[in-house]
PASE-280577 format. One record per residue (C-alpha): residue number from 1; residue in three letters; x, y, z. Coordinates in steps of 0.2 Angstrom, whole numbers, plus 2048, in hexadecimal, padded with zeros to 3 digits. Each point is the difference from the previous one (the first is absolute). Example, Ala and Ser with C-alpha at 12.3 -4.5 7.8 and 13.67 -1.06 7.14 Angstrom:
<sites>
<1, 'Ala', <83E, 7EA, 827>>;
<2, 'Ser', <806, 811, 7FD>>;
</sites>
This chain:
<sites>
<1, 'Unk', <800, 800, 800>>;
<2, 'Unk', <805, 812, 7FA>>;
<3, 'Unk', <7FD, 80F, 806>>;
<4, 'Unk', <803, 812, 7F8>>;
<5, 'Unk', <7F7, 80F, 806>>;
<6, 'Unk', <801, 80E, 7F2>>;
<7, 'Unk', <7F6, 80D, 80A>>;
<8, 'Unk', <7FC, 803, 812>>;
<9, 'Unk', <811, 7FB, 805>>;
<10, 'Unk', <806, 80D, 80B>>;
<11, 'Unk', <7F1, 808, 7FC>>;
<12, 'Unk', <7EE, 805, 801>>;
<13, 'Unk', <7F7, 7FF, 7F0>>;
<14, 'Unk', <803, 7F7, 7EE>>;
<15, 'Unk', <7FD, 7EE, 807>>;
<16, 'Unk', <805, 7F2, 7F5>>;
<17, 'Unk', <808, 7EF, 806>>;
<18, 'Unk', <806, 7F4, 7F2>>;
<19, 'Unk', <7FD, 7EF, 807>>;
<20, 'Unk', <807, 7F1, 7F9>>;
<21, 'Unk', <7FB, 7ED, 805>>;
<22, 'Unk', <805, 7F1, 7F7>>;
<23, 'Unk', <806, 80A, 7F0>>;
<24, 'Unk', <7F2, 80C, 802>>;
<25, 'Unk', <7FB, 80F, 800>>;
<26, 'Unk', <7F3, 80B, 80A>>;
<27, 'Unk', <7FE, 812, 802>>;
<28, 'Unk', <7FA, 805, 811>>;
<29, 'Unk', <7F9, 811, 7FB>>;
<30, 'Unk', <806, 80E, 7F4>>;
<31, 'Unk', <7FD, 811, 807>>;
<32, 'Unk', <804, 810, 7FC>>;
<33, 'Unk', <80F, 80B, 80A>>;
<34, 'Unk', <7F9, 811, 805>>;
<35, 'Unk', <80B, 80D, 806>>;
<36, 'Unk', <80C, 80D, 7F7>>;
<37, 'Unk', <7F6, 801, 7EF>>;
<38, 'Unk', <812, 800, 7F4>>;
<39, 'Unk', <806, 7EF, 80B>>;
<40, 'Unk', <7EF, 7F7, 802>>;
<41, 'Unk', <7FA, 803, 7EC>>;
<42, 'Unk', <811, 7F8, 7FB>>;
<43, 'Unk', <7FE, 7F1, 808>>;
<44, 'Unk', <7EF, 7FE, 7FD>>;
<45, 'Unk', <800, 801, 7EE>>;
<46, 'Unk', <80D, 7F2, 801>>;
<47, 'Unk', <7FF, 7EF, 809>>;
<48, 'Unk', <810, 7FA, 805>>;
<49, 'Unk', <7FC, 7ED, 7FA>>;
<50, 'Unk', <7FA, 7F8, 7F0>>;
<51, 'Unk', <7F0, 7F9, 801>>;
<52, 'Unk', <801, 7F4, 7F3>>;
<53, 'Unk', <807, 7F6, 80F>>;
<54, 'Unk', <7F1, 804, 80C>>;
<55, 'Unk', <7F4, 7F1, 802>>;
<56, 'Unk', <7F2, 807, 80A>>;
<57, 'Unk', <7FE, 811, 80A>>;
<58, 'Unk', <7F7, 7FF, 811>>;
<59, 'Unk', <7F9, 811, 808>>;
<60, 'Unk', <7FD, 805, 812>>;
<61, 'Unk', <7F7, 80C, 800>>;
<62, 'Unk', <7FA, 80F, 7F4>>;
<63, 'Unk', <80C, 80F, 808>>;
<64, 'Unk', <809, 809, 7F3>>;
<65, 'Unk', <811, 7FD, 806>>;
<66, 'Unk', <7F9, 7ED, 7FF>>;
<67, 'Unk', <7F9, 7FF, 7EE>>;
<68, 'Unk', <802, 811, 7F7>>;
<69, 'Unk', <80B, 7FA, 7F4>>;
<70, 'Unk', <7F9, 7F1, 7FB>>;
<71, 'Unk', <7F9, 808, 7EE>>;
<72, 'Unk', <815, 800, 7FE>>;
<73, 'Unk', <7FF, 7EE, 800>>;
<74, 'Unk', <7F4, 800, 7F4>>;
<75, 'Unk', <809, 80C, 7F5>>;
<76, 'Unk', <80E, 7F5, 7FF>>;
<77, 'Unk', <7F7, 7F2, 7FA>>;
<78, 'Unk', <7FC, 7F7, 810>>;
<79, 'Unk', <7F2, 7F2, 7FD>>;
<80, 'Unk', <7FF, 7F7, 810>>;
<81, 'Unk', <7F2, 800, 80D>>;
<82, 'Unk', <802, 80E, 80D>>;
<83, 'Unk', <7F5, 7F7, 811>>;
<84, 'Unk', <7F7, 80B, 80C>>;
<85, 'Unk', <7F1, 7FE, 80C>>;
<86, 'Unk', <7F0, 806, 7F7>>;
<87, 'Unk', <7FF, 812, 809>>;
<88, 'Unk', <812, 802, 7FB>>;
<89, 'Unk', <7FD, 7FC, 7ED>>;
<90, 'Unk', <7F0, 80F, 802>>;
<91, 'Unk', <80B, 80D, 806>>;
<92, 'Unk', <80D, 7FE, 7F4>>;
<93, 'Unk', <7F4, 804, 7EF>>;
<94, 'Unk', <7FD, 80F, 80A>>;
<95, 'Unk', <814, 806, 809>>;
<96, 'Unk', <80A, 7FA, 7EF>>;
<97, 'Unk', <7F4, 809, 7F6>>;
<98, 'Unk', <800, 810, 80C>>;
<99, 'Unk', <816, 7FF, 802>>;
<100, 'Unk', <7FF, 800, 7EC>>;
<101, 'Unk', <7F5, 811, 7FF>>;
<102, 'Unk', <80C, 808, 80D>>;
<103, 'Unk', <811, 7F9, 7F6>>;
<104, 'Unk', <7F6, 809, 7F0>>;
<105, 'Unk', <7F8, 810, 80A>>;
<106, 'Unk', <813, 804, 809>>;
<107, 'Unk', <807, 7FE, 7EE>>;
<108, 'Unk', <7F6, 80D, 7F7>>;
<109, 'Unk', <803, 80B, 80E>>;
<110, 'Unk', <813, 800, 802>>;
<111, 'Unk', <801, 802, 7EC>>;
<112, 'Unk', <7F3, 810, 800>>;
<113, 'Unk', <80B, 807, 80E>>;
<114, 'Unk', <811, 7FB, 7F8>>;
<115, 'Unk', <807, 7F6, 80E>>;
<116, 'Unk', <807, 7F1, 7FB>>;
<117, 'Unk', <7F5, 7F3, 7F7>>;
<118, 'Unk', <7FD, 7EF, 80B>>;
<119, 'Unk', <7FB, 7F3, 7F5>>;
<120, 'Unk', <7F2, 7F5, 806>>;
<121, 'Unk', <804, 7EF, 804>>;
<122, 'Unk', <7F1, 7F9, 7F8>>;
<123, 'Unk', <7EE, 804, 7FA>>;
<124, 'Unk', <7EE, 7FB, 7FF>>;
<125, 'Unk', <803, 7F3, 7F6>>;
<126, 'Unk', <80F, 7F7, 809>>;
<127, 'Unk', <7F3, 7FF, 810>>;
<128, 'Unk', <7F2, 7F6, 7F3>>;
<129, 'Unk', <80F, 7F6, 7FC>>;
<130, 'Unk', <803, 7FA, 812>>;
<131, 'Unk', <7F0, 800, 808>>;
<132, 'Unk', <7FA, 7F3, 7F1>>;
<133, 'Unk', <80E, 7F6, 80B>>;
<134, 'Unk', <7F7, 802, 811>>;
<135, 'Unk', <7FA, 7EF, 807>>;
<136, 'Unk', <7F7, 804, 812>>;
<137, 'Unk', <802, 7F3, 80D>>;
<138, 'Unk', <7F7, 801, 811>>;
<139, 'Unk', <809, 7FF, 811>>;
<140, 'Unk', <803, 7F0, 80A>>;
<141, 'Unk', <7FD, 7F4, 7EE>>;
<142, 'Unk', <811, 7F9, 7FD>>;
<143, 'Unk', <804, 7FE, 7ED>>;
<144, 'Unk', <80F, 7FA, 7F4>>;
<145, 'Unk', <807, 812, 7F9>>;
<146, 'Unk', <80C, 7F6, 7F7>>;
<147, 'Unk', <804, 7EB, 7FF>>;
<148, 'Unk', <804, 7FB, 810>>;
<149, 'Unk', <7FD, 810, 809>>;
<150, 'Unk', <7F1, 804, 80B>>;
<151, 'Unk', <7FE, 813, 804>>;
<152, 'Unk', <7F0, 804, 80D>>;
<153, 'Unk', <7FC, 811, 804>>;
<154, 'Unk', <7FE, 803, 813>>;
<155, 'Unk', <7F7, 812, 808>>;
<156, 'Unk', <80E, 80E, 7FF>>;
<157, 'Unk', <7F4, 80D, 809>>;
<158, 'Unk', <809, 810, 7F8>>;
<159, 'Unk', <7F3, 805, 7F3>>;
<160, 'Unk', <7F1, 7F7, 7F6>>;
<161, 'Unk', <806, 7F1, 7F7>>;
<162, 'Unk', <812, 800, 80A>>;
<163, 'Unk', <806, 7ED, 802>>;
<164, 'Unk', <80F, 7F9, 806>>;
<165, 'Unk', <809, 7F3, 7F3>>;
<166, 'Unk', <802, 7ED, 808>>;
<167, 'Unk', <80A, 7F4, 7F2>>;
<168, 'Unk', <803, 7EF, 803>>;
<169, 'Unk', <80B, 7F5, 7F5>>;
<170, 'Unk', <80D, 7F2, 800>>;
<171, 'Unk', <810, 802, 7FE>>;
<172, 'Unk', <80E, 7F3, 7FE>>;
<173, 'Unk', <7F1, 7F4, 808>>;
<174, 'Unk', <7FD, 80B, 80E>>;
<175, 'Unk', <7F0, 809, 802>>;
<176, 'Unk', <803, 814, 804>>;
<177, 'Unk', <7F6, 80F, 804>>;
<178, 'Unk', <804, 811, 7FA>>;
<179, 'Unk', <7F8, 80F, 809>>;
<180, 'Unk', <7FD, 811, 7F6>>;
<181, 'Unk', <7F8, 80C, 80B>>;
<182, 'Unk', <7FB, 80E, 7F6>>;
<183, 'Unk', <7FC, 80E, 80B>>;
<184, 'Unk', <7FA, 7FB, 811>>;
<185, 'Unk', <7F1, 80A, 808>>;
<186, 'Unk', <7FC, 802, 814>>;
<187, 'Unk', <7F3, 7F7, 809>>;
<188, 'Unk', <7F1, 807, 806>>;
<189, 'Unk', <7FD, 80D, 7F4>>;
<190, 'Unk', <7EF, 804, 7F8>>;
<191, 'Unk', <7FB, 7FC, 7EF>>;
<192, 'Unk', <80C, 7EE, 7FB>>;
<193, 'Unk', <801, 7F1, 80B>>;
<194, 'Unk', <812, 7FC, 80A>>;
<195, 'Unk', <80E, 7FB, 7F7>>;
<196, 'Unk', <805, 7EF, 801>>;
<197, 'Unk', <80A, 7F9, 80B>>;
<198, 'Unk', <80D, 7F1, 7F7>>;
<199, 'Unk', <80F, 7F6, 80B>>;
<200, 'Unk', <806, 7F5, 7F1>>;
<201, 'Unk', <80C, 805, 7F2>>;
<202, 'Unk', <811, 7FC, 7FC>>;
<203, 'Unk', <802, 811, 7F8>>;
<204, 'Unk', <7F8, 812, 803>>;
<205, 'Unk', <800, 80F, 7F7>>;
<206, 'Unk', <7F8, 80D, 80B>>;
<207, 'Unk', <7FC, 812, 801>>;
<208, 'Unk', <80A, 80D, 80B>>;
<209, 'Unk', <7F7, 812, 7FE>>;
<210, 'Unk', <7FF, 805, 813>>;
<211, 'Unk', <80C, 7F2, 805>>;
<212, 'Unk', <808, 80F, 80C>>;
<213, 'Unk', <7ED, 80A, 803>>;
<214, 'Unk', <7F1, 7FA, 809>>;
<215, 'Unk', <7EE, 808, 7FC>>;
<216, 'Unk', <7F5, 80B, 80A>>;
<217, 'Unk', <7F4, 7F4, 809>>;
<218, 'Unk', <7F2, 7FC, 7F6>>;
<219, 'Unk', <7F5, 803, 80E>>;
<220, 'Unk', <804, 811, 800>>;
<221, 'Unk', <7FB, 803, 7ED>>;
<222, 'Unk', <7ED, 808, 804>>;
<223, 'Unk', <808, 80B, 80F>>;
<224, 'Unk', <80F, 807, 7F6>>;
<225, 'Unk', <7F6, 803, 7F0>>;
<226, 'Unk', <7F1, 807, 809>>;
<227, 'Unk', <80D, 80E, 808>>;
<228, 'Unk', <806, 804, 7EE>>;
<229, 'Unk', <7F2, 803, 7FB>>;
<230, 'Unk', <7F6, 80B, 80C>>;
<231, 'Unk', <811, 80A, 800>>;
<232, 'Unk', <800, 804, 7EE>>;
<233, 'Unk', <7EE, 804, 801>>;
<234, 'Unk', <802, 80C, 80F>>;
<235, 'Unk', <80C, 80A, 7F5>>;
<236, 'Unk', <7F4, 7FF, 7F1>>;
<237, 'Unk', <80E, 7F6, 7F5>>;
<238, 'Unk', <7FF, 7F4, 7F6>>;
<239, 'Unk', <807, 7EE, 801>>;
<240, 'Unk', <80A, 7F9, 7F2>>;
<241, 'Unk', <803, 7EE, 800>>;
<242, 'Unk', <80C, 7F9, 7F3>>;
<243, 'Unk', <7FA, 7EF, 800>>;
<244, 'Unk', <805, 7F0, 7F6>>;
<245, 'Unk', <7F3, 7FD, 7F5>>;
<246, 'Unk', <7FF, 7EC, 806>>;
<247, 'Unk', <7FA, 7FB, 811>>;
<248, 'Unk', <806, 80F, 80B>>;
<249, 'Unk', <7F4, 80A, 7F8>>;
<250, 'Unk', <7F3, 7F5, 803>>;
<251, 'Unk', <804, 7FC, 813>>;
<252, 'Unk', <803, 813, 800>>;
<253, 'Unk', <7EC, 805, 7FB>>;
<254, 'Unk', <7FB, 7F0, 80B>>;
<255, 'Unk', <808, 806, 80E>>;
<256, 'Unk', <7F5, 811, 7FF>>;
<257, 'Unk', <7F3, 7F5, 7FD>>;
<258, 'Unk', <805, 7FA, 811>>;
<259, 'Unk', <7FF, 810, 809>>;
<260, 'Unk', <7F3, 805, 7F3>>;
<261, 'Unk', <7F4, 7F4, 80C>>;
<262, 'Unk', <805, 804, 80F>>;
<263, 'Unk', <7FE, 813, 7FE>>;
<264, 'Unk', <812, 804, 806>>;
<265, 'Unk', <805, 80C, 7F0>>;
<266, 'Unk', <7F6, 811, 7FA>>;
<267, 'Unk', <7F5, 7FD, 7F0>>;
<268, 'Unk', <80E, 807, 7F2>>;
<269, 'Unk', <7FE, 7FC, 7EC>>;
<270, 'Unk', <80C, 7F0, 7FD>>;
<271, 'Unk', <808, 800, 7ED>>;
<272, 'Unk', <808, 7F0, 7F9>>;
<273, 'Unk', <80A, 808, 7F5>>;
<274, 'Unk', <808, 7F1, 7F3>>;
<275, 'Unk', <7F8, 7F8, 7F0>>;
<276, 'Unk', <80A, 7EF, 806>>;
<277, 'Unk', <7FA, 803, 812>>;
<278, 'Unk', <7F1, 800, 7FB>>;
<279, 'Unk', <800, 7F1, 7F4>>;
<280, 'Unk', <80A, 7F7, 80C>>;
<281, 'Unk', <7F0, 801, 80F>>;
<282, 'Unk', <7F6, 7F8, 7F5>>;
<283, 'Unk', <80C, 7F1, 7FE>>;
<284, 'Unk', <7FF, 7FD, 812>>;
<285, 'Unk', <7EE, 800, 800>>;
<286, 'Unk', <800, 7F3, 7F4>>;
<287, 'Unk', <80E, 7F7, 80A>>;
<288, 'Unk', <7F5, 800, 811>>;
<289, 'Unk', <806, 7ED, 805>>;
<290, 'Unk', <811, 808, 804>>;
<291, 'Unk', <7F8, 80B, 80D>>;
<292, 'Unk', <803, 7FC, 813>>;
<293, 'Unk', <7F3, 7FF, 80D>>;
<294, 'Unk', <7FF, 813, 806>>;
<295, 'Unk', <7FD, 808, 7F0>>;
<296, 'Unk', <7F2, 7F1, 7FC>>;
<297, 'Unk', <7F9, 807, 810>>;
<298, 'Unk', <801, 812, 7F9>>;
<299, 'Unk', <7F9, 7FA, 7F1>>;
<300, 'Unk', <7F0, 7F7, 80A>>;
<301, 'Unk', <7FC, 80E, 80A>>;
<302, 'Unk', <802, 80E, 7F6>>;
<303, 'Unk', <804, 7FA, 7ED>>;
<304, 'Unk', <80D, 807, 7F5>>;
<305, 'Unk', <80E, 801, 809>>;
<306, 'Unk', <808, 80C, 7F2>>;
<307, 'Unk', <7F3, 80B, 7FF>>;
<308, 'Unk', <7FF, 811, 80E>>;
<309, 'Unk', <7F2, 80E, 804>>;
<310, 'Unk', <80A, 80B, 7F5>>;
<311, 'Unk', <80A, 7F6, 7F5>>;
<312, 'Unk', <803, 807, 7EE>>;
<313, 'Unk', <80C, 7F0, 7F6>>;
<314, 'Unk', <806, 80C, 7F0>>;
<315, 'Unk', <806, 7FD, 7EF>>;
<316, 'Unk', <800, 811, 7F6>>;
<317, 'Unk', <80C, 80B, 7FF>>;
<318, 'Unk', <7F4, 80D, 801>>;
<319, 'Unk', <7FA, 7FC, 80F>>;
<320, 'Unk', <812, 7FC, 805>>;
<321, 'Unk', <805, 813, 7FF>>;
<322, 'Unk', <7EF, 806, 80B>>;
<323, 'Unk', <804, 7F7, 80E>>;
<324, 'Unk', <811, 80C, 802>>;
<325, 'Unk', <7F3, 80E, 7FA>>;
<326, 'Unk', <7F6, 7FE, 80E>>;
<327, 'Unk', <807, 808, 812>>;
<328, 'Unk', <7F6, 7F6, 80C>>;
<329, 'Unk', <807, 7F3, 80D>>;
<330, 'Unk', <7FF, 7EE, 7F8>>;
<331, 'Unk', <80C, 7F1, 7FE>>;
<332, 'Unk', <80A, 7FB, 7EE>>;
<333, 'Unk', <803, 7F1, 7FD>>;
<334, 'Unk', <80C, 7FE, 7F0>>;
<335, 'Unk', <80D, 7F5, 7F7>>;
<336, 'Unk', <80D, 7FE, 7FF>>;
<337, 'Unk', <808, 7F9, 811>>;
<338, 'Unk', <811, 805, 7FF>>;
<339, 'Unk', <7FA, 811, 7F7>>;
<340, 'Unk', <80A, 7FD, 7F1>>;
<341, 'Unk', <7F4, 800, 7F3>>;
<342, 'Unk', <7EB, 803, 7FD>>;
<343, 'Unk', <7F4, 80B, 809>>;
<344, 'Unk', <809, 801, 810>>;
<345, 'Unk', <80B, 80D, 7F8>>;
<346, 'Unk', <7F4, 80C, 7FB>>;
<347, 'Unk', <7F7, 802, 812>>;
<348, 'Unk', <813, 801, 809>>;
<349, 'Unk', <803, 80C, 7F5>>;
<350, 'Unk', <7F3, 80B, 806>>;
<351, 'Unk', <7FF, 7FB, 812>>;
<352, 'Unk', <810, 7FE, 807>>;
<353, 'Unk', <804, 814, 803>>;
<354, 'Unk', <7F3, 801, 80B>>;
<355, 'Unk', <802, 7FF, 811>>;
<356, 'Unk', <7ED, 7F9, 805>>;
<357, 'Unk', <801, 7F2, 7F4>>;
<358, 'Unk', <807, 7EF, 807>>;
<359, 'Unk', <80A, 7F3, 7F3>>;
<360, 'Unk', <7FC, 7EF, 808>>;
<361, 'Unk', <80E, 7F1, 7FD>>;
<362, 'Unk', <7F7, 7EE, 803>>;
<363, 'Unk', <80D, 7F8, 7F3>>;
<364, 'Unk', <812, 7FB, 7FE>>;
<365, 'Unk', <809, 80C, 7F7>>;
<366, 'Unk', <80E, 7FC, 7F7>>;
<367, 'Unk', <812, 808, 7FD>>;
<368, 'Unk', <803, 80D, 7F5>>;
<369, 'Unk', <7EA, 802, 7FD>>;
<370, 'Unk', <7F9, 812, 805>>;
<371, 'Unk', <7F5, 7F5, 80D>>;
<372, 'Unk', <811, 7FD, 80A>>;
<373, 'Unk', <803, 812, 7FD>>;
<374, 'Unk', <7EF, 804, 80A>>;
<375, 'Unk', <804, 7F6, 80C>>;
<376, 'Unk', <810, 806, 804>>;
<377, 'Unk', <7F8, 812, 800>>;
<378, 'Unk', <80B, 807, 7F3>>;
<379, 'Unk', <800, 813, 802>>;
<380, 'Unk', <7FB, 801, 7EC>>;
<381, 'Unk', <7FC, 7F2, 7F4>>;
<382, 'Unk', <7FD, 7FD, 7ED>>;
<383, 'Unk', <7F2, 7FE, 7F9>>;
<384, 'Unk', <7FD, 801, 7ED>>;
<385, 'Unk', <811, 808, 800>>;
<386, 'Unk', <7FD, 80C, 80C>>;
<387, 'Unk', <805, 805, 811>>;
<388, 'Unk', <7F2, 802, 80C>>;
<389, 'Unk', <802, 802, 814>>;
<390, 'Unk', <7FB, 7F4, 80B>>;
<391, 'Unk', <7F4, 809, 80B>>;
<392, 'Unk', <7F1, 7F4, 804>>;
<393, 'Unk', <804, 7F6, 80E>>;
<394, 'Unk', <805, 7EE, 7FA>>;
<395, 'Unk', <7F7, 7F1, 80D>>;
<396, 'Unk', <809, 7EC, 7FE>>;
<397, 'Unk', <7F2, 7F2, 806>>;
<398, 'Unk', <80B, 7F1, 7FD>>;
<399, 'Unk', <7EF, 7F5, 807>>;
<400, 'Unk', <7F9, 7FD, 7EF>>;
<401, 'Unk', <812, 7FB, 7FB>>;
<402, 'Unk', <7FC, 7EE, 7F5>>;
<403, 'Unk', <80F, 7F9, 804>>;
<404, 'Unk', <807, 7F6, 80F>>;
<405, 'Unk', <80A, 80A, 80B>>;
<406, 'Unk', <810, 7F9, 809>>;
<407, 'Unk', <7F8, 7F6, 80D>>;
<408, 'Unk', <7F5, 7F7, 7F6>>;
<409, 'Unk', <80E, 7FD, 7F1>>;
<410, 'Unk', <80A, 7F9, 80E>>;
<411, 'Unk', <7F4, 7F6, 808>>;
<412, 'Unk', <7FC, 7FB, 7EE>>;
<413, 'Unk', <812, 7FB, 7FC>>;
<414, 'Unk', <803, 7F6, 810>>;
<415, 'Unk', <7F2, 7F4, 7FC>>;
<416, 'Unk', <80E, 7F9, 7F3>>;
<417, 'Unk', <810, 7FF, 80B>>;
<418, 'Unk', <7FE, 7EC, 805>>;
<419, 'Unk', <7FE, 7FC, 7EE>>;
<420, 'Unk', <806, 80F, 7F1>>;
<421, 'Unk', <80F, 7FD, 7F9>>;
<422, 'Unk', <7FF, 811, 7F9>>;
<423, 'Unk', <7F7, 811, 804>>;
<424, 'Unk', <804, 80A, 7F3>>;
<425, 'Unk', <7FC, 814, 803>>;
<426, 'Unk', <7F8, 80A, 7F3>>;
<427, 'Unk', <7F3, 811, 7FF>>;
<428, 'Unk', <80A, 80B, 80C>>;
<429, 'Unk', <80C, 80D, 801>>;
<430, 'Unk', <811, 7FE, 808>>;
<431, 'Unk', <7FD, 806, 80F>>;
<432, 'Unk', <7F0, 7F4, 802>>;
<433, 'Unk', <809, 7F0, 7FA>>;
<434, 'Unk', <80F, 803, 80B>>;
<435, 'Unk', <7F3, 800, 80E>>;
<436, 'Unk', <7F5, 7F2, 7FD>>;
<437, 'Unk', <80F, 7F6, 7FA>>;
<438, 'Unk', <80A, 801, 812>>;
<439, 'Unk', <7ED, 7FF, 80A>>;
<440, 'Unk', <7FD, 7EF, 7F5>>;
<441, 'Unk', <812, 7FB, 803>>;
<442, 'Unk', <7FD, 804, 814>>;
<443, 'Unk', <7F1, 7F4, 7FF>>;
<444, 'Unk', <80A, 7F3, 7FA>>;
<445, 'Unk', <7FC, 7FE, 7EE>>;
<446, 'Unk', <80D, 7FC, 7F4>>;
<447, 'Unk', <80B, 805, 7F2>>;
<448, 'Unk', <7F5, 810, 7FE>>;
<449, 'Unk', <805, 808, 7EF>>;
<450, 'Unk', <7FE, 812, 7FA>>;
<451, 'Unk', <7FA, 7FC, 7EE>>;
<452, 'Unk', <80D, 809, 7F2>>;
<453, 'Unk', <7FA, 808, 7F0>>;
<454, 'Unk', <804, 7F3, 7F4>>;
<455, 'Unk', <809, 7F4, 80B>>;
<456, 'Unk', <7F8, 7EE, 800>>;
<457, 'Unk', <802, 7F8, 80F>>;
<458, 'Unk', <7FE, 7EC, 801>>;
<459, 'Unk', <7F4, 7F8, 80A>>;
</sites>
């Protein structure tokens, strides 16, 4: 078994992990990198592999740094099956599609304005090509990905449609298990079900993001956001929520649906502010069987859980540009997550000079992306090419955070130490795998590895 990790190692974004068992070939993922726009466009208009060698592509979930450059594939002549968990195969059509109007939208605007052309990495018709290849396979149903290899999908609980990747094999007349964990959610949170809990593989490739953080408490979600709010309403500001577009918007609107009930926030307009957002909402109410027992409870007692008093999903651009028209108190939310692109822009643009407006963080953000810019409270930042200040006062609520923070990635990994020959670290920045290697290490797991870009390590 062989190993090589051609994205995410060492790390956040651009997941892809080529996996060879028994001579072949399985790509865990093929996401897109995001961060410096010059650095991330060349890398993702080229794949660092052949795929004429690629027997079958396996997908974790539908996270843009997961899938986003799947069409690439496709461009380059890729013809095998890409596997995914129905929801999964649903938000794809919808995410590839929307990354490839962005790539074509950021283009004509860079040539209008003369900066330097970015070519995008592929078009409508490179995402028809690959979702043709989309074969969705439900969780907890084992299945033969390739001769001799059994792939099950198994409950991630970080977005709709997430799953962990279980593969069993033989191997030189020895049965083997091989673990990719995708990204690992937390446990109690409320639309998905918890993740799964496994204690048997020979070899692990697992996630790392707050390998060094743990989150604010769950529990304290409806407190903390309820204090944001009535704050920004007391100065007559508005709240402006850059939000990704898939599952923290949704548990985001659900959790003021939440307070909504309970009457614990003033009656103020709501605006969903994404064409994907909103096309992404309607994909998890066709996708209800992944919900978890609270929000079936919303659901009993007080129907759509998506829906609010005041709740306006948007689409137009028109209607876009009133809602920063309009001077009265409300809460924006808009994509993109790490405000690098779509309709996010335009309402920091004209909100974050004023001091009575609050820019609210609920997402990971990045290096190098205006998001971690915010969060970092920059004096000035750019936007459109142009300096603004950073007046509004910037909040972090790290309680909607989809990923597992450090005690639960540790807990996770020790489940492994009596048995994994290999861990194998992936999906974190330096800081975080040098931390969650040495805690695994100090739990007694063994031979912890920092995955190297285009090193393959042997299992």
């Amino acid at each position: 078994m062989k190993i090589t990790s051609y994205g995410a190692a060492q790390e956040v974004t651009g997941s892809k992990h080529l996996v060879q068992i028994n001579g072949k070939k399985i790509l865990f993922d093929c996401g897109m990198v995001q961060g410096r726009r010059s650095e991330s466009a060349d890398r993702n208009r080229t794949l660092p592999f052949s795929v004429k060698g690629i027997d079958a592509v396996v997908l974790s979930h539908a996270h843009i740094d997961h899938s986003g450059t799947l069409p690439v594939l496709a461009k380059n002549g890729y013809d095998g099956i890409v596997y995914s968990t129905p929801a999964t195969r649903d938000l794809c059509a919808i995410m590839l599609m929307d990354s490839a109007h962005i790539q074509e939208k950021d283009a004509e605007w860079l040539s209008k304005r003369n900066q330097s052309f970015i070519a995008p990495a592929y078009k409508d018709e490179d995402v028809h090509k690959i979702m043709k290849k989309f074969v969705g396979i439900p969780l907890d149903l084992p299945f033969e990905v390739l001769p001799g290899i059994t792939l099950t999908f198994k409950e991630a609980g970080h977005i709709l449609g997430s799953a962990m990747c279980y593969v069993e094999f033989e191997e030189k007349g020895q049965p083997r298990k091989f673990l990719f964990t995708g990204d690992i959610g937390r446990k109690n949170m409320a639309i998905l079900n918890d993740p799964w809990e496994p204690d048997d593989a020979d070899i692990v490739i697992m996630e790392s993001t707050y390998g060094n953080r743990e989150h604010d408490p769950i529990e304290t979600l409806d407190d903390d956001l309820t204090a944001i709010i009535q704050h920004t309403y007391e100065k007559k500001g508005k709240l402006i929520v850059p939000t990704f577009a898939l599952e923290r918007a949704q548990e985001f609107v659900f959790a003021l649906k939440r307070l909504e009930m309970k009457e614990r926030i003033p009656h103020l307009p709501v605006y969903v502010d994404s064409p994907l957002t909103v096309n992404i909402t309607e994909v998890f109410r066709l996708h209800s069987d992944s919900f978890d027992d609270e929000i079936r409870d919303v659901m009993e007692s007080s129907g759509d859980p998506f829906e609010l008093n005041q709740i306006t999903y948007i689409r137009s651009v028109w209607a876009s540009k009133q809602i920063n028209e309009s001077e009265e108190p409300c809460i924006i939310l808009s994509a993109a997550g790490m405000c690098e692109h779509g309709r996010i822009l335009h309402h920091l643009r004209n909100n974050v000079a004023d001091e009575k407006n609050t820019i609210l963080i609920i997402g990971f953000q990045a290096q190098h992306t205006l998001g971690r810019k915010i969060v970092e409270r920059q004096p000035e930042i750019k936007i459109f090419g142009v300096k603004h200040p950073l007046l509004a006062d910037v909040k972090v609520l790290n309680s909607l955070s989809a990923h597992a923070g450090r005690s639960d990635l540790l807990e996770f990994g020790a489940r492994f130490k009596d048995r994994a020959e290999k861990i194998l670290l992936v999906h974190g920045e330096r800081d975080a795998l040098k931390a969650l290697e040495k805690g695994l290490e100090d739990l007694g797991c063994k031979d912890v590895i920092i995955q190297k870009n285009g090193v393959t390590v042997e299992g």
